[in-house]
MARMILO-182398 format. One record per atom (N, C-alpha, C): residue in one letter; chain; x, y, z. Coordinates in steps of 0.1 Angstrom, whole numbers. Each point is the difference from the previous one (the first is absolute). Last residue first. Layout:
N
<site r="A" c="A" u="X" v="Y" w="Z"/>
...
//
This chain:
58
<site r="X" c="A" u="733" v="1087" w="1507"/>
<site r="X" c="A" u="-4" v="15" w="-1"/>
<site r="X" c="A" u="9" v="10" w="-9"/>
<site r="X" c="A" u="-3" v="-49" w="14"/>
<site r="X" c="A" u="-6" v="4" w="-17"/>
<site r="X" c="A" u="-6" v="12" w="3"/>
<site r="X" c="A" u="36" v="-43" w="20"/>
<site r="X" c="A" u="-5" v="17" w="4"/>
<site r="X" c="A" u="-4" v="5" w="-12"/>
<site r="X" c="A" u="14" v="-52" w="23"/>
<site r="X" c="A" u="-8" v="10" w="-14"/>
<site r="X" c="A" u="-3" v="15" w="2"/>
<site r="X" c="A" u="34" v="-46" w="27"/>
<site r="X" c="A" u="-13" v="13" w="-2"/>
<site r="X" c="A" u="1" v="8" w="-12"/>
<site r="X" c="A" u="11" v="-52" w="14"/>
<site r="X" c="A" u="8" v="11" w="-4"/>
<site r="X" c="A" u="-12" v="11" w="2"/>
<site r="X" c="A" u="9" v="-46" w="25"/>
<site r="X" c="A" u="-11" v="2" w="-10"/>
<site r="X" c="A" u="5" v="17" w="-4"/>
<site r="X" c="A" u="14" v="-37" w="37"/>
<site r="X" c="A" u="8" v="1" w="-14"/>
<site r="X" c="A" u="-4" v="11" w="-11"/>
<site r="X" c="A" u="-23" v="-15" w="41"/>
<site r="X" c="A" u="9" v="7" w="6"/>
<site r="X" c="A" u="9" v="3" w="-11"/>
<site r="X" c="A" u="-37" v="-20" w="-7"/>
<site r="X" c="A" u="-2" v="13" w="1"/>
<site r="X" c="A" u="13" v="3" w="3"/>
<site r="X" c="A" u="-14" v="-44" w="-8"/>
<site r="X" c="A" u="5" v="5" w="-8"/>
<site r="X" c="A" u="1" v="15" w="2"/>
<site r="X" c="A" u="-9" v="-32" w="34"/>
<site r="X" c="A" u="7" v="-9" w="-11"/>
<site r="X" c="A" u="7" v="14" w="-10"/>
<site r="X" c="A" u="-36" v="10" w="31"/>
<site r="X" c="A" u="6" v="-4" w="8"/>
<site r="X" c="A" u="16" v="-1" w="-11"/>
<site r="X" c="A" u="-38" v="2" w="-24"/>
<site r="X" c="A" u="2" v="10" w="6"/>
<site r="X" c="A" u="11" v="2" w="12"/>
<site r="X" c="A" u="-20" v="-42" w="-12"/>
<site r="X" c="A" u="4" v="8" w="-14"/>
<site r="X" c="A" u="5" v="16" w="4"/>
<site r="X" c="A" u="-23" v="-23" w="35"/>
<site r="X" c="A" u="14" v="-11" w="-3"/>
<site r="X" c="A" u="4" v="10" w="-15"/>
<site r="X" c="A" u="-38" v="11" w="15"/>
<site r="X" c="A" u="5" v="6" w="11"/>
<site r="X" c="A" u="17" v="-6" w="-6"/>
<site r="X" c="A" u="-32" v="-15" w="-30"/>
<site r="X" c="A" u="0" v="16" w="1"/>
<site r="X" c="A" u="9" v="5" w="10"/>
<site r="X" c="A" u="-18" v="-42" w="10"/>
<site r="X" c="A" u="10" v="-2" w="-15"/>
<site r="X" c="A" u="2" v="12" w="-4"/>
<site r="X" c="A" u="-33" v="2" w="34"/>
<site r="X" c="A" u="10" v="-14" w="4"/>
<site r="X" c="A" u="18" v="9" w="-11"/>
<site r="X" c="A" u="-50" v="1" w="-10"/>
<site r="X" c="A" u="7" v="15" w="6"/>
<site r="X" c="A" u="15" v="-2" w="4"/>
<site r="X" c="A" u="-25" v="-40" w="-19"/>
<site r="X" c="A" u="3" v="13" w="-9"/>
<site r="X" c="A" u="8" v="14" w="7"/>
<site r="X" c="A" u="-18" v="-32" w="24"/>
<site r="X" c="A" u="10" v="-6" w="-5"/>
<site r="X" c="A" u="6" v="8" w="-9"/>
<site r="X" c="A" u="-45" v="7" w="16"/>
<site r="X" c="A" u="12" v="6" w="9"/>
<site r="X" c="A" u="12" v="-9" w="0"/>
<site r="X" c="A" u="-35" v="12" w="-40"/>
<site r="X" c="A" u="3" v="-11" w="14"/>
<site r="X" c="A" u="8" v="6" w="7"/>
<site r="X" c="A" u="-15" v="23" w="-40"/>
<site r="X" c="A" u="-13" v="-11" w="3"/>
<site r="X" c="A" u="3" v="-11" w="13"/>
<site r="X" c="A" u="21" v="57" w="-7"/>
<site r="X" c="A" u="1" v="-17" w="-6"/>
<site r="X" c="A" u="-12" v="-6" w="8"/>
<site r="X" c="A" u="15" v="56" w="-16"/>
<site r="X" c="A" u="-9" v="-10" w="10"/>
<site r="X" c="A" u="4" v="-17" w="-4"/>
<site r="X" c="A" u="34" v="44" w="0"/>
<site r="X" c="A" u="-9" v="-6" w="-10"/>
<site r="X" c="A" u="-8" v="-15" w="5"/>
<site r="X" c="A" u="31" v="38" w="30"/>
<site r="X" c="A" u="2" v="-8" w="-14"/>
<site r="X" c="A" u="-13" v="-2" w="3"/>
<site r="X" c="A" u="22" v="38" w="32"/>
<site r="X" c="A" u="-6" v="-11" w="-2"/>
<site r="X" c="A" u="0" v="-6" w="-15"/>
<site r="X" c="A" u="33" v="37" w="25"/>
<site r="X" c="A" u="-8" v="-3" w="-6"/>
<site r="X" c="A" u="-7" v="-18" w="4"/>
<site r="X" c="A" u="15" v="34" w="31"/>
<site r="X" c="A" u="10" v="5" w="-5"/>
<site r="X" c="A" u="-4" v="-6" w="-16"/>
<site r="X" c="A" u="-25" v="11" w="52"/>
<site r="X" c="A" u="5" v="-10" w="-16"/>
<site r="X" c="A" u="4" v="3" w="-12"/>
<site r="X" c="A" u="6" v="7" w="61"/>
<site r="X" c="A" u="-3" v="10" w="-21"/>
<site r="X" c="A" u="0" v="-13" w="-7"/>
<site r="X" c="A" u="17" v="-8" w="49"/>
<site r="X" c="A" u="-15" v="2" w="-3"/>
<site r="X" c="A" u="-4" v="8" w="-10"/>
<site r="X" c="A" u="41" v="-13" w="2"/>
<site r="X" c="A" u="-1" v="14" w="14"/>
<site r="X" c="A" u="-15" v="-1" w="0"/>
<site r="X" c="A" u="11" v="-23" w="-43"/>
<site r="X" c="A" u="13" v="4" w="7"/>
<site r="X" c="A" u="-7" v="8" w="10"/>
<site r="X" c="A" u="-21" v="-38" w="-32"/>
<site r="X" c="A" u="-4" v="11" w="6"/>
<site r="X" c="A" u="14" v="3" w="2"/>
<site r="X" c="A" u="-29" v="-27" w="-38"/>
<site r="X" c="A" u="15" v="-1" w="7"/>
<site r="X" c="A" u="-3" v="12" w="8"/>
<site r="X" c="A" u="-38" v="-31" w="-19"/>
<site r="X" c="A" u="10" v="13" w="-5"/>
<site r="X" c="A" u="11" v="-2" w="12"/>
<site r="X" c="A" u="-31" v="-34" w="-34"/>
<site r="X" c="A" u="9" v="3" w="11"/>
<site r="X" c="A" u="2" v="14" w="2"/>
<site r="X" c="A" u="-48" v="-34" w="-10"/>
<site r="X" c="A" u="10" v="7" w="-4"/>
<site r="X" c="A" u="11" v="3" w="6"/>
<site r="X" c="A" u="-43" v="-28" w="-16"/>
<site r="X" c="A" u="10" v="-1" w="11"/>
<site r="X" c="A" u="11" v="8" w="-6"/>
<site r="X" c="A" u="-57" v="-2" w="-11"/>
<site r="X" c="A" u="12" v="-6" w="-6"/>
<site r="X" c="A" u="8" v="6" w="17"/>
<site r="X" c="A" u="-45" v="10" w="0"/>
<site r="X" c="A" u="4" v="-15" w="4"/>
<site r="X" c="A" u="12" v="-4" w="-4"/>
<site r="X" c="A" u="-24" v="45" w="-6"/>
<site r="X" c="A" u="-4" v="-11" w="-6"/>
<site r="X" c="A" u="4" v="-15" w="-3"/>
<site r="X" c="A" u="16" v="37" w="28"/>
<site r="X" c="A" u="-16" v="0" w="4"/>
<site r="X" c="A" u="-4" v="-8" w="-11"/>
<site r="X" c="A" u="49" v="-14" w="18"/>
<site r="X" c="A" u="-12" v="15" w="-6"/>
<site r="X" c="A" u="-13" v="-6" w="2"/>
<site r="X" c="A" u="41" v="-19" w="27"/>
<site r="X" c="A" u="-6" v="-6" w="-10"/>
<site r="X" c="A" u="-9" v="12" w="-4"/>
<site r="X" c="A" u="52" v="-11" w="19"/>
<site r="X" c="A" u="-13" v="9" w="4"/>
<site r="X" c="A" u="-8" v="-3" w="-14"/>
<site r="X" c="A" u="58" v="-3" w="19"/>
<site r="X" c="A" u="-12" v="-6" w="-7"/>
<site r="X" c="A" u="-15" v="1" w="5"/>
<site r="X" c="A" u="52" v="24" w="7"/>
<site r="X" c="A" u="-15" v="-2" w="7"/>
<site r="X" c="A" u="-8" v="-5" w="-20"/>
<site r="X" c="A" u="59" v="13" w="18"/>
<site r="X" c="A" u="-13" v="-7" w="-8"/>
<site r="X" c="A" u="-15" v="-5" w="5"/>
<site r="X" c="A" u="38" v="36" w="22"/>
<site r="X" c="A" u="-3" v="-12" w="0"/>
<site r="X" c="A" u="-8" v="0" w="-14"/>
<site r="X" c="A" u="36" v="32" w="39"/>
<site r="X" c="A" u="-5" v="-2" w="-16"/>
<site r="X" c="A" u="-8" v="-15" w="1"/>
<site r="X" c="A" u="23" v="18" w="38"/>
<site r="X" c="A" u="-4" v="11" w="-3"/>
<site r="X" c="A" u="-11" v="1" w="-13"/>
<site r="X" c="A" u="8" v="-28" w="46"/>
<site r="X" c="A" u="3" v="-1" w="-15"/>
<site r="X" c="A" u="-6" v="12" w="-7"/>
//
């Protein structure tokens, strides 16, 4: 598999996702209090990205 969602907990215990492709991570998000929370990020992203228009502010 080339691409995945990895849930992983920081150094200050919250749960976070990043997304890898080829082993790069390509980005991580914003720490949550559960890993329910990470959960629901992965599904939101999953749901809405592929729709999501791009912004070019160069």
């Amino acid at each position: 598999m080339a691409h995945k969602f990895e849930i992983y907990k920081d150094k200050a215990g919250e749960y976070r996702v990043r997304f890898k492709y080829n082993s790069e991570i390509m980005f991580s998000t914003e720490g949550y209090s559960s890993k329910s929370g990470a959960k629901s990020a992965i599904e939101s992203i999953q749901k809405n990205g592929p729709g999501a228009p791009v912004e070019d502010n160069s």
